[in-house]
CHARMM internal coordinates of N, CA and C (Angstrom, degrees):
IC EDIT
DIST 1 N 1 CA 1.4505
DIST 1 CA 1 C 1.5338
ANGL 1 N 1 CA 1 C 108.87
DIST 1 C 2 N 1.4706
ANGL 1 CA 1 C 2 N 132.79
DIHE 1 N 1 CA 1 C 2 N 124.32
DIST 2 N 2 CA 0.9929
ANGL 1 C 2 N 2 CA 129.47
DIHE 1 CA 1 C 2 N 2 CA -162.17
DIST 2 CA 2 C 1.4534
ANGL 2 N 2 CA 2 C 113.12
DIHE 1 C 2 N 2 CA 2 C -90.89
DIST 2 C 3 N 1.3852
ANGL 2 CA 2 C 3 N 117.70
DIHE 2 N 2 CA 2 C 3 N -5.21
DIST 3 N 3 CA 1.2259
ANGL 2 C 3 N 3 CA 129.73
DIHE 2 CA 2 C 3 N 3 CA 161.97
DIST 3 CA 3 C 1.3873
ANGL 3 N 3 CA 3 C 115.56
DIHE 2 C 3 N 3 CA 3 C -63.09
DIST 3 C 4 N 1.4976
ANGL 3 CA 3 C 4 N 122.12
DIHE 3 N 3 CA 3 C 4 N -77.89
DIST 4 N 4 CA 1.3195
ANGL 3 C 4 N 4 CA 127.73
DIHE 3 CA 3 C 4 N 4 CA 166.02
DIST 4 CA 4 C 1.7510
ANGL 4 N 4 CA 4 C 110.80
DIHE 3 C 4 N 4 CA 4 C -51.44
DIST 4 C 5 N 1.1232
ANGL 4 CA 4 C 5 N 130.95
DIHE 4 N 4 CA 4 C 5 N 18.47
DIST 5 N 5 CA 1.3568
ANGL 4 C 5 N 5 CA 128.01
DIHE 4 CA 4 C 5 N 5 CA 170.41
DIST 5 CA 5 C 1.9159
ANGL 5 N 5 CA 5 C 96.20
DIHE 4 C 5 N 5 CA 5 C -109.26
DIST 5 C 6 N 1.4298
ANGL 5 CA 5 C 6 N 119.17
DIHE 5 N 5 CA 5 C 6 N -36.32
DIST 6 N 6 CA 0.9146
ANGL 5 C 6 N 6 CA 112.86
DIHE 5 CA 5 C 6 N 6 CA -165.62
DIST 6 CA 6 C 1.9152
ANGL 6 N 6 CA 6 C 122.70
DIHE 5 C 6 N 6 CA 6 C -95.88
DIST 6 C 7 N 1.9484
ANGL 6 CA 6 C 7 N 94.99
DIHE 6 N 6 CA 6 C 7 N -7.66
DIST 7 N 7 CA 1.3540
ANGL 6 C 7 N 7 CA 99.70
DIHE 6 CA 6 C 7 N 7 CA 150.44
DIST 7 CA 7 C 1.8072
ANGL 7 N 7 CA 7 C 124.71
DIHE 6 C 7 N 7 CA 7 C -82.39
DIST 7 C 8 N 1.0983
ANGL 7 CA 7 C 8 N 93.94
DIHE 7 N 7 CA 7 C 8 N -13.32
DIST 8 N 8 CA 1.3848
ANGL 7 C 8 N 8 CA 99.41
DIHE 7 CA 7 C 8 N 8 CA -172.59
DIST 8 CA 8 C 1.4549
ANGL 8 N 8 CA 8 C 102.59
DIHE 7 C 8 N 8 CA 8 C -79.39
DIST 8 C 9 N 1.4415
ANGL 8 CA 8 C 9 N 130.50
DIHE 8 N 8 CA 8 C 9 N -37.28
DIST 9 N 9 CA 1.1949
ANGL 8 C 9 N 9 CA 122.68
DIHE 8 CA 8 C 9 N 9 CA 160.25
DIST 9 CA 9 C 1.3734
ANGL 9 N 9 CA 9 C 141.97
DIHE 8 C 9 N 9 CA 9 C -38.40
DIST 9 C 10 N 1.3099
ANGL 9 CA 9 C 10 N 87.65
DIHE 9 N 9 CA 9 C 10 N -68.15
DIST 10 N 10 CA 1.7816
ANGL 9 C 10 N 10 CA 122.92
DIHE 9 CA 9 C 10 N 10 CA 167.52
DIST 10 CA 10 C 1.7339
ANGL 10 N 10 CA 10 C 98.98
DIHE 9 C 10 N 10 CA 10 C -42.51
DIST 10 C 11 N 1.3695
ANGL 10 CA 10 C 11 N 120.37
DIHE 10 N 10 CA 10 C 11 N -52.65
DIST 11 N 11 CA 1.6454
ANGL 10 C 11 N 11 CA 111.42
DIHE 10 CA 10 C 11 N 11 CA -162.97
DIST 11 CA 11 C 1.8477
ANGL 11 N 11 CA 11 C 96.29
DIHE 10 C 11 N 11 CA 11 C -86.62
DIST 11 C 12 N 1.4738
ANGL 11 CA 11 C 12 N 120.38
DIHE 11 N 11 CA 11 C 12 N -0.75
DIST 12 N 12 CA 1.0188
ANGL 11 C 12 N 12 CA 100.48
DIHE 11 CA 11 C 12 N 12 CA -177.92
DIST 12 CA 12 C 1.9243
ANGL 12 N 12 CA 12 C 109.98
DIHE 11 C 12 N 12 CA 12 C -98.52
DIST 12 C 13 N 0.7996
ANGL 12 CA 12 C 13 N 110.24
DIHE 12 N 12 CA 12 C 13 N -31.36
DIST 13 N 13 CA 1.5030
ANGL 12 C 13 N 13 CA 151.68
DIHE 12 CA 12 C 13 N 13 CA 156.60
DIST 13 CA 13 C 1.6011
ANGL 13 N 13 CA 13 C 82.89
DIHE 12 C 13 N 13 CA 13 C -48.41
DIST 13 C 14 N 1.1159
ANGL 13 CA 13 C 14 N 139.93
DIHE 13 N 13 CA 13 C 14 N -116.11
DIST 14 N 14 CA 1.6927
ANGL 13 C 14 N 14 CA 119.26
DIHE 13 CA 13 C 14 N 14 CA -173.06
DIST 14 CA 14 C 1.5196
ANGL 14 N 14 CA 14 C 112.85
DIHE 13 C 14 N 14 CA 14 C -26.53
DIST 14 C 15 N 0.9670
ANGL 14 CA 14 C 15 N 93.04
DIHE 14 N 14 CA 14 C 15 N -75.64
DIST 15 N 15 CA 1.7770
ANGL 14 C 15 N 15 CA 101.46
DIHE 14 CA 14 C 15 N 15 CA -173.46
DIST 15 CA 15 C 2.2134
ANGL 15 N 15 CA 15 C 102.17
DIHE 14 C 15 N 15 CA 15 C -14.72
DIST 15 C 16 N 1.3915
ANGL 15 CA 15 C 16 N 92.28
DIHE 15 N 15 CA 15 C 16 N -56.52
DIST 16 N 16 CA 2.1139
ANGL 15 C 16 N 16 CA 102.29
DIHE 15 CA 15 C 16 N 16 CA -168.83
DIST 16 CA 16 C 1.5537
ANGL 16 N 16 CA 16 C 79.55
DIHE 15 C 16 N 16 CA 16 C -61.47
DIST 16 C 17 N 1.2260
ANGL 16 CA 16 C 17 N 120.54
DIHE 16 N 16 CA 16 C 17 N -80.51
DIST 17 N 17 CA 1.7921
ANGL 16 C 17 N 17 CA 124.17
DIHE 16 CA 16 C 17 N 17 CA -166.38
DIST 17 CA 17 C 1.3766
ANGL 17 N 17 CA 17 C 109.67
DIHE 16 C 17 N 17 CA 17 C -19.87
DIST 17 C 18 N 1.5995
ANGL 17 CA 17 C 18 N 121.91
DIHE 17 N 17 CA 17 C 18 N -43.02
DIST 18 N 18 CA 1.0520
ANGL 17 C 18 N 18 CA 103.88
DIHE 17 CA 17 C 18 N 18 CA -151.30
DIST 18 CA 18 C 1.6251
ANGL 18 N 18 CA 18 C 94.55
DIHE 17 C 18 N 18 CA 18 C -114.64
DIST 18 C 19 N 1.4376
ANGL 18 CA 18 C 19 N 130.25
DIHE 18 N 18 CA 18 C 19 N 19.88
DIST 19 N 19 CA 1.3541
ANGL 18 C 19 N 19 CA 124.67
DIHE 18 CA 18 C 19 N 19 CA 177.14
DIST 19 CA 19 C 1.9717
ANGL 19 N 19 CA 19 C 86.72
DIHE 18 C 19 N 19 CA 19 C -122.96
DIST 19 C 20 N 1.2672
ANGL 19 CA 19 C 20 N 125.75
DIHE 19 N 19 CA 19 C 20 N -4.53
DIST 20 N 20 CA 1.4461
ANGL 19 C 20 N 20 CA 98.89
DIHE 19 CA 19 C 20 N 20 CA 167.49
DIST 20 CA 20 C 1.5223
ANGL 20 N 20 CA 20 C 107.42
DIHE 19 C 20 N 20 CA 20 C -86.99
DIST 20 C 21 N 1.4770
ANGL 20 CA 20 C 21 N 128.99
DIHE 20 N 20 CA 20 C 21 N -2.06
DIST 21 N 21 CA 1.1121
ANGL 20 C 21 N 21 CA 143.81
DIHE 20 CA 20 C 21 N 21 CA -152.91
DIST 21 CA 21 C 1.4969
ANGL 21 N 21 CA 21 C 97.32
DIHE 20 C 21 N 21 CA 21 C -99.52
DIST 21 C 22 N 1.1055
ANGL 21 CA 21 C 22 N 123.58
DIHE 21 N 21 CA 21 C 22 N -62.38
DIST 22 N 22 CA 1.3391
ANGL 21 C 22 N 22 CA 150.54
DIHE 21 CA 21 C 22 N 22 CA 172.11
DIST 22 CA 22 C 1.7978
ANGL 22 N 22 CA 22 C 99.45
DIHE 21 C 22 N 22 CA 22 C -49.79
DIST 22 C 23 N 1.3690
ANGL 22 CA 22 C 23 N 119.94
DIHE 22 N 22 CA 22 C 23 N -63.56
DIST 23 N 23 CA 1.2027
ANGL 22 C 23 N 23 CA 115.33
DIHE 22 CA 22 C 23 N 23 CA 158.38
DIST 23 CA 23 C 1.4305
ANGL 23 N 23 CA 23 C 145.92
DIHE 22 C 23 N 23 CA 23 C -50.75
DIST 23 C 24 N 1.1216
ANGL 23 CA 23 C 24 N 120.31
DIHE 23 N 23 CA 23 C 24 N -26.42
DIST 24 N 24 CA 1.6391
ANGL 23 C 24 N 24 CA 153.50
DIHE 23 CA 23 C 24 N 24 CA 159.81
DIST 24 CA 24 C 1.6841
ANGL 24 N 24 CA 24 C 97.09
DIHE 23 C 24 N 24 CA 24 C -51.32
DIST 24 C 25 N 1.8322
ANGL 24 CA 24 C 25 N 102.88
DIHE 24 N 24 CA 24 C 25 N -72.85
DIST 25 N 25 CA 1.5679
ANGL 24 C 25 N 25 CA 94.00
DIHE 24 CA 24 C 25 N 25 CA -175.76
DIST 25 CA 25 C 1.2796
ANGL 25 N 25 CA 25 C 121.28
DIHE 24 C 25 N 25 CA 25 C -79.31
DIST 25 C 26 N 1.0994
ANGL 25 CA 25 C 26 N 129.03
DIHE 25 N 25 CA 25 C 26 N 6.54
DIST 26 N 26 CA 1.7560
ANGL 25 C 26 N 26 CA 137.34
DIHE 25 CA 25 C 26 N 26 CA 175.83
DIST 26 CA 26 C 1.7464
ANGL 26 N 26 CA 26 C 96.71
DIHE 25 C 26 N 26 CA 26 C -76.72
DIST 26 C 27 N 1.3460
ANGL 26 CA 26 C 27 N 111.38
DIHE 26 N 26 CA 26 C 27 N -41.79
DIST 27 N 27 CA 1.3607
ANGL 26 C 27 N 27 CA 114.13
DIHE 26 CA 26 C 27 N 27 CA -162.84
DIST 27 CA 27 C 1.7234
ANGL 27 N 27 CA 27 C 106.98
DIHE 26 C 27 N 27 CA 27 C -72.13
DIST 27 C 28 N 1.0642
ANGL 27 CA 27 C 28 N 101.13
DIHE 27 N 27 CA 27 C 28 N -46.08
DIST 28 N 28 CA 1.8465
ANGL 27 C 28 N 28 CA 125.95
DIHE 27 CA 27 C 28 N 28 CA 178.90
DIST 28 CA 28 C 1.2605
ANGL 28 N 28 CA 28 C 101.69
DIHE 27 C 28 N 28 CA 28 C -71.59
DIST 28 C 29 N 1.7295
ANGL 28 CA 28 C 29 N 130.28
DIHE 28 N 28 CA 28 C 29 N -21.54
DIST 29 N 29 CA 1.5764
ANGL 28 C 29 N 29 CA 105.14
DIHE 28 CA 28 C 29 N 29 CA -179.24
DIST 29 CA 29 C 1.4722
ANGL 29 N 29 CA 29 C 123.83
DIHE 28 C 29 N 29 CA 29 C -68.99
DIST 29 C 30 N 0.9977
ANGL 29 CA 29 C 30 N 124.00
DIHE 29 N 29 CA 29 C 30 N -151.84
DIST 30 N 30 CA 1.1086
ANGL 29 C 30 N 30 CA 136.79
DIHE 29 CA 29 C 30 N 30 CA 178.65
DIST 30 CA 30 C 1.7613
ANGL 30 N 30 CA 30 C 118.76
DIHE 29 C 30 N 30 CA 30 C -118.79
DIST 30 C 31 N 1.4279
ANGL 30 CA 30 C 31 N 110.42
DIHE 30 N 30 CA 30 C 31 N 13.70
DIST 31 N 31 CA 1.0452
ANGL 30 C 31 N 31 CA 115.73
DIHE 30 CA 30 C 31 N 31 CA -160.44
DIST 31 CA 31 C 1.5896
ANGL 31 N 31 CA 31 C 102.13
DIHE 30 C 31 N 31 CA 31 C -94.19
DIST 31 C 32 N 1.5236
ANGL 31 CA 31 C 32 N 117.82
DIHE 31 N 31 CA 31 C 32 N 125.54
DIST 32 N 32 CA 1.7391
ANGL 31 C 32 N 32 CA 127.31
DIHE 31 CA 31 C 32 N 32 CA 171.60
DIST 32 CA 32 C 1.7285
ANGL 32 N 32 CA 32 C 93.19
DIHE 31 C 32 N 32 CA 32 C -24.73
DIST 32 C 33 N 1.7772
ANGL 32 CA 32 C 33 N 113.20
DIHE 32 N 32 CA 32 C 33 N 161.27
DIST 33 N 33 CA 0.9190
ANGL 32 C 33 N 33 CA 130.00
DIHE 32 CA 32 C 33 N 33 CA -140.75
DIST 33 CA 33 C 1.7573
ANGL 33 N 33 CA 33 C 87.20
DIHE 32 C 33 N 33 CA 33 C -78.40
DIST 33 C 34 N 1.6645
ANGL 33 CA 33 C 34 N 104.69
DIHE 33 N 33 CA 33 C 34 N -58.09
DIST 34 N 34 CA 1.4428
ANGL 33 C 34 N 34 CA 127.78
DIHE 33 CA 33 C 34 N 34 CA 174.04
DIST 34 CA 34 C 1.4981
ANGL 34 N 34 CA 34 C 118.13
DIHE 33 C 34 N 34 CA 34 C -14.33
DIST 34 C 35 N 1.5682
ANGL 34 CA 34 C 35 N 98.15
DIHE 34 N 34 CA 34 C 35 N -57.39
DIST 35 N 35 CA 1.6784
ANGL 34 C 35 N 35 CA 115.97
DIHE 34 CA 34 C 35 N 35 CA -179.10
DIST 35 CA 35 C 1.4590
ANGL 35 N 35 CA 35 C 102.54
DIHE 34 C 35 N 35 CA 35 C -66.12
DIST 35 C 36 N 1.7154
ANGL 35 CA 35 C 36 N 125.60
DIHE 35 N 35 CA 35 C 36 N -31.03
DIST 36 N 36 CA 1.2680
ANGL 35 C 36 N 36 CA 95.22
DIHE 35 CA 35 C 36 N 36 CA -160.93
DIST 36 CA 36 C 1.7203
ANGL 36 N 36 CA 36 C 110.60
DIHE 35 C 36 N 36 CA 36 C -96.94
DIST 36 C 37 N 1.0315
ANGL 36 CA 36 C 37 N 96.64
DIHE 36 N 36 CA 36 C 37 N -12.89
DIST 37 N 37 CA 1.7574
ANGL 36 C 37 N 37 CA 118.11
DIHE 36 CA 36 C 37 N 37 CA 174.50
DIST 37 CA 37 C 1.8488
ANGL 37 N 37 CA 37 C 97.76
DIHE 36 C 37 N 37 CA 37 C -50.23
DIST 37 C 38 N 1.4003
ANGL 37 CA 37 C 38 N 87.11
DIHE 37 N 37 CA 37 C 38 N -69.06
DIST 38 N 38 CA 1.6187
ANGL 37 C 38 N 38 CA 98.86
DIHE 37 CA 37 C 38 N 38 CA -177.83
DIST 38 CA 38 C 1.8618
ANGL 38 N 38 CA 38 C 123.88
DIHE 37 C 38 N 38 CA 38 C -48.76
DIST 38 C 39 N 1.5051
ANGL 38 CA 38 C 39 N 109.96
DIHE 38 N 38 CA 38 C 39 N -37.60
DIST 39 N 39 CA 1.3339
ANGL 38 C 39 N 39 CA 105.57
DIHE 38 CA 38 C 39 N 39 CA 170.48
DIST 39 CA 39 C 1.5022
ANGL 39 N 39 CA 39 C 104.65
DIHE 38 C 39 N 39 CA 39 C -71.73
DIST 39 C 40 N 1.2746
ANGL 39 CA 39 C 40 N 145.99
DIHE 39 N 39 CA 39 C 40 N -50.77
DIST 40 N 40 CA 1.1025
ANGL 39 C 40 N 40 CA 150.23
DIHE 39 CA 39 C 40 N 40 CA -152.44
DIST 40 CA 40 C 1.5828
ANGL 40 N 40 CA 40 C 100.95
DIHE 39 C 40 N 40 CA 40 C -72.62
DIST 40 C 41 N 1.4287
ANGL 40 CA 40 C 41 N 98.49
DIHE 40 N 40 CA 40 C 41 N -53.01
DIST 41 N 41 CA 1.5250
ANGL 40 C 41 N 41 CA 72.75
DIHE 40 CA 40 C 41 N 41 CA -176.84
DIST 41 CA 41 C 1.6963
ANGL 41 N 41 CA 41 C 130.32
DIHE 40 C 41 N 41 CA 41 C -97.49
DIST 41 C 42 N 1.7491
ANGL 41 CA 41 C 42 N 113.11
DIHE 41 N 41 CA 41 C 42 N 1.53
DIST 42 N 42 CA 1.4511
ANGL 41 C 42 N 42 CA 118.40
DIHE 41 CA 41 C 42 N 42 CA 128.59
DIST 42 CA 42 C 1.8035
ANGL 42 N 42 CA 42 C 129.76
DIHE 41 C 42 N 42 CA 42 C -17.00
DIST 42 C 43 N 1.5427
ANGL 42 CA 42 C 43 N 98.37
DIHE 42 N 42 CA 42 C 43 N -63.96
DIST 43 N 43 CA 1.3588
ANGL 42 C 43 N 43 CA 125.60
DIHE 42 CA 42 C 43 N 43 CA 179.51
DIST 43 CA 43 C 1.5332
ANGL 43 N 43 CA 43 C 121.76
DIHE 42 C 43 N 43 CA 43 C -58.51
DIST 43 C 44 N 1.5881
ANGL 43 CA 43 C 44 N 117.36
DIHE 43 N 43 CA 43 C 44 N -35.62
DIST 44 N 44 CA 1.0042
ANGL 43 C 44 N 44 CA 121.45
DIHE 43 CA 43 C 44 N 44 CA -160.12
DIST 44 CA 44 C 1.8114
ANGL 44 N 44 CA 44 C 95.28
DIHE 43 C 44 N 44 CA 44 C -107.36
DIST 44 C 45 N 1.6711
ANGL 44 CA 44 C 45 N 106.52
DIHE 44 N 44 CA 44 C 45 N -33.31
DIST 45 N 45 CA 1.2622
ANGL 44 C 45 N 45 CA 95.77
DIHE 44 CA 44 C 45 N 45 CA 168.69
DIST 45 CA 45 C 1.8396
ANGL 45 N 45 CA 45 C 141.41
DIHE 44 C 45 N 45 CA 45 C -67.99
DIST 45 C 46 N 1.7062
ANGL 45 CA 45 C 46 N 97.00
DIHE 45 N 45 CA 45 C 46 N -36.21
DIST 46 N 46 CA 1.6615
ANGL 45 C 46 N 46 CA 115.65
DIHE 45 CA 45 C 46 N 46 CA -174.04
DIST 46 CA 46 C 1.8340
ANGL 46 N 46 CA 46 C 76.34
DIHE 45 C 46 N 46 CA 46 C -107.00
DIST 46 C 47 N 1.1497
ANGL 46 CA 46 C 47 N 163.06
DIHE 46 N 46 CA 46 C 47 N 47.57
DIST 47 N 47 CA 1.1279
ANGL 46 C 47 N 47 CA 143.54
DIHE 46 CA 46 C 47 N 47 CA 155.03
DIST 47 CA 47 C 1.9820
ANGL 47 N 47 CA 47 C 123.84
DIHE 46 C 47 N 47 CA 47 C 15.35
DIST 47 C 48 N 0.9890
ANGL 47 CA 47 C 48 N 122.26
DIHE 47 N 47 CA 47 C 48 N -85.54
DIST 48 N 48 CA 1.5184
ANGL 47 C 48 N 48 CA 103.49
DIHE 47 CA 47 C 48 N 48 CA -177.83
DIST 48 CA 48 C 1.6476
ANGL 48 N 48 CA 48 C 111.19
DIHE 47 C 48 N 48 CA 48 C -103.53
DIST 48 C 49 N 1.9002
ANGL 48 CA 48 C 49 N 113.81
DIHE 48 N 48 CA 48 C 49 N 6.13
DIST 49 N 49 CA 1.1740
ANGL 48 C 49 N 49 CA 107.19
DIHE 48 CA 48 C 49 N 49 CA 140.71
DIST 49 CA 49 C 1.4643
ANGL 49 N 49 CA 49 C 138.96
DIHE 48 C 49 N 49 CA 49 C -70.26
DIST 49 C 50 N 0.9795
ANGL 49 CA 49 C 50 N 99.48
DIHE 49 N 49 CA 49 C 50 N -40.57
DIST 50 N 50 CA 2.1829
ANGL 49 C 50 N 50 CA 122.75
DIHE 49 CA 49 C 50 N 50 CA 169.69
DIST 50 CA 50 C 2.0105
ANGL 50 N 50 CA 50 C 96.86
DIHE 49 C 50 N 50 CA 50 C -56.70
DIST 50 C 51 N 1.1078
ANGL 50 CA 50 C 51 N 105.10
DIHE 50 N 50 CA 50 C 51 N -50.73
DIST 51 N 51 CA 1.8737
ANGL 50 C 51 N 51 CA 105.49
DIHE 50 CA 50 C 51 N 51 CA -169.27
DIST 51 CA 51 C 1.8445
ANGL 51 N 51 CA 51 C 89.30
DIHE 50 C 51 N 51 CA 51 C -73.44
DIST 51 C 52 N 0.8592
ANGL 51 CA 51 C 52 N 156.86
DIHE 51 N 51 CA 51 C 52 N -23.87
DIST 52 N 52 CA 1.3676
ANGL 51 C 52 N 52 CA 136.12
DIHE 51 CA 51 C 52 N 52 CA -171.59
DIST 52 CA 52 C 1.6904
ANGL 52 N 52 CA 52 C 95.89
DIHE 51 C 52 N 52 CA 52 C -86.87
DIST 52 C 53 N 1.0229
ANGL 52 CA 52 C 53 N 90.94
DIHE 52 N 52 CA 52 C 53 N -71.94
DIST 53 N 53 CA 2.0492
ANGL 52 C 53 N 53 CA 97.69
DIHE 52 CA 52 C 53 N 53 CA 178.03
DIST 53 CA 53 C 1.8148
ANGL 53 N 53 CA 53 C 113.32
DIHE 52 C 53 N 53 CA 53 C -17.98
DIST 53 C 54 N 1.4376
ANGL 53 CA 53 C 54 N 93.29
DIHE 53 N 53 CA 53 C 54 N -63.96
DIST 54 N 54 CA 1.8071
ANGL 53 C 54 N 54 CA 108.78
DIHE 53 CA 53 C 54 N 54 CA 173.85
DIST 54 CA 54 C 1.2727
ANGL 54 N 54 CA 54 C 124.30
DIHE 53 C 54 N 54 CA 54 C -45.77
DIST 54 C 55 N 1.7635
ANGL 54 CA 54 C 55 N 98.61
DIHE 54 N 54 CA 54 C 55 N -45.44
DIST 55 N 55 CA 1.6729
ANGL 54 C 55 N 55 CA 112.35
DIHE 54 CA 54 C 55 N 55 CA -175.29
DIST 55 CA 55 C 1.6274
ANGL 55 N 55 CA 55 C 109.21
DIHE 54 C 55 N 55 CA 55 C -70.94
DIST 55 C 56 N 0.9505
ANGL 55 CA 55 C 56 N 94.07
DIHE 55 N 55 CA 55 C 56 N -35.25
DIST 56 N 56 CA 1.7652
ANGL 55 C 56 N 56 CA 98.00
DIHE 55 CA 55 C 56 N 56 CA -164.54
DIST 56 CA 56 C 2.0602
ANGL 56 N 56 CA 56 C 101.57
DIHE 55 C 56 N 56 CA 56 C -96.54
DIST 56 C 57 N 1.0757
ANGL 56 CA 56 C 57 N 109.81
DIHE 56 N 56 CA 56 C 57 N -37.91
DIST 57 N 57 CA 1.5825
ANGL 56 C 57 N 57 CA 102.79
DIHE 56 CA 56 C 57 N 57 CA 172.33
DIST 57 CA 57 C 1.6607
ANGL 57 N 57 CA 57 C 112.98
DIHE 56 C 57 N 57 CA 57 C -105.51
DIST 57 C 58 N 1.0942
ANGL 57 CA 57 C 58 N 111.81
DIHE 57 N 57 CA 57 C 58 N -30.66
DIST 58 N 58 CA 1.8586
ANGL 57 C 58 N 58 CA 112.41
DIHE 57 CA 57 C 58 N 58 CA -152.12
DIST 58 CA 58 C 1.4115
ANGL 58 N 58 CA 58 C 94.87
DIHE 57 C 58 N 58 CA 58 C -75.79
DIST 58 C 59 N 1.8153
ANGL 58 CA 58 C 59 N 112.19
DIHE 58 N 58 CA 58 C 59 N -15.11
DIST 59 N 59 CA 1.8012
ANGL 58 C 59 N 59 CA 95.22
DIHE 58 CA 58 C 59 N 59 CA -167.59
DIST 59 CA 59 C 1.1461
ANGL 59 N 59 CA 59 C 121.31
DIHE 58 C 59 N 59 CA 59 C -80.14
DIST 59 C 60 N 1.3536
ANGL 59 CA 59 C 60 N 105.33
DIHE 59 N 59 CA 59 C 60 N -19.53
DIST 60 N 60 CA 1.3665
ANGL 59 C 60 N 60 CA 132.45
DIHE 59 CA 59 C 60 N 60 CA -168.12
DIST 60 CA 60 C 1.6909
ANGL 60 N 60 CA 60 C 105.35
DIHE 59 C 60 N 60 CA 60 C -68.15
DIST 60 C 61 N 1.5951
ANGL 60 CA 60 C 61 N 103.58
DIHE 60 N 60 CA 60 C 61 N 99.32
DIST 61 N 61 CA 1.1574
ANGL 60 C 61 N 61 CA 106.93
DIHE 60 CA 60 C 61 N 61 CA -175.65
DIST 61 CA 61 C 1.3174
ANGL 61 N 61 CA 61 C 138.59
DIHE 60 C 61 N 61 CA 61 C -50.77
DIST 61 C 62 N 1.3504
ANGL 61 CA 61 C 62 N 109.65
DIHE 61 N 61 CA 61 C 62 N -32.41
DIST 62 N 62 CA 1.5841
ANGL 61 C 62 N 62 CA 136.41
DIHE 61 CA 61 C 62 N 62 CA 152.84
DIST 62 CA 62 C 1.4397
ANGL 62 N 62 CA 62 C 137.40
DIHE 61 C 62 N 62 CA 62 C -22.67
DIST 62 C 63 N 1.4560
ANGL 62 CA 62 C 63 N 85.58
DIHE 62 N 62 CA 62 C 63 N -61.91
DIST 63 N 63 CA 1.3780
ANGL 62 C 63 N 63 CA 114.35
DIHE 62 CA 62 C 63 N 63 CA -164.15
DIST 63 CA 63 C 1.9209
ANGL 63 N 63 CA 63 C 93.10
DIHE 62 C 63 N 63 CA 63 C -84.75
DIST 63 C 64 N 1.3777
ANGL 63 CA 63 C 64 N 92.71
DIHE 63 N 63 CA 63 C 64 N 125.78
DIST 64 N 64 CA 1.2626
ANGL 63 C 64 N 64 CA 113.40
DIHE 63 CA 63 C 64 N 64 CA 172.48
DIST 64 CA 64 C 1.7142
ANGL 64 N 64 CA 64 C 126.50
DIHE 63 C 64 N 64 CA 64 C -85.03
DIST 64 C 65 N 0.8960
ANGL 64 CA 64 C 65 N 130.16
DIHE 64 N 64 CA 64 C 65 N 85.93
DIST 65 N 65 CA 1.9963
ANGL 64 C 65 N 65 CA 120.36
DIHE 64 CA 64 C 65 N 65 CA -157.86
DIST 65 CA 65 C 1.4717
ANGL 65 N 65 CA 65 C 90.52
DIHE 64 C 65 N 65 CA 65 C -94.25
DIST 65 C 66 N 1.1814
ANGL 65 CA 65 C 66 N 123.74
DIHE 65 N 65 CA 65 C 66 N 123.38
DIST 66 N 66 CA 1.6725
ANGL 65 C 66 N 66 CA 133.48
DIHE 65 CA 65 C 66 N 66 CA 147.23
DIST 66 CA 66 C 1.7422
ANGL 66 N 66 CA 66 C 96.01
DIHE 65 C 66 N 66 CA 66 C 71.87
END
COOR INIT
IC SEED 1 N 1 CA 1 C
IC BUILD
C-alpha cells in the first residue's frame, strides 16, 4: 500500500532528524564524557526509546545518570 509505505518513511525520516538532533546536543552538553557515551549510545540503540529518556531526564543538567 503506498500510503502505509509513505508514512513509514516520513516517521523514519523524523525518527534520523530527531536522533541527529538529540546527538548534536549530547555532544555540546556539558555532561562528563561517561554520560555522554551512555546517552548516545542508548539513543542509537532503542532509537525513539533512548530520545524520550534523554529529553525528559538527560537534559537536566543536575541530574547525574550512571
Amino acid at each position: 500500500n503506498p500510503f502505509i509505505t509513505k508514512v513509514l518513511l516520513i516517521t523514519l525520516i523524523l525518527v534520523l532528524i530527531t536522533q541527529a538532533i538529540s546527538i548534536i546536543d549530547i555532544t555540546k552538553s556539558q555532561l562528563n564524557r561517561n554520560n555522554k557515551t551512555f546517552w548516545i549510545i542508548l539513543i542509537l540503540l532503542f532509537n525513539i526509546f533512548g530520545i524520550i529518556p534523554y529529553l525528559t531526564i538527560g537534559k537536566k543538567k543536575k541530574l547525574n545518570c550512571f
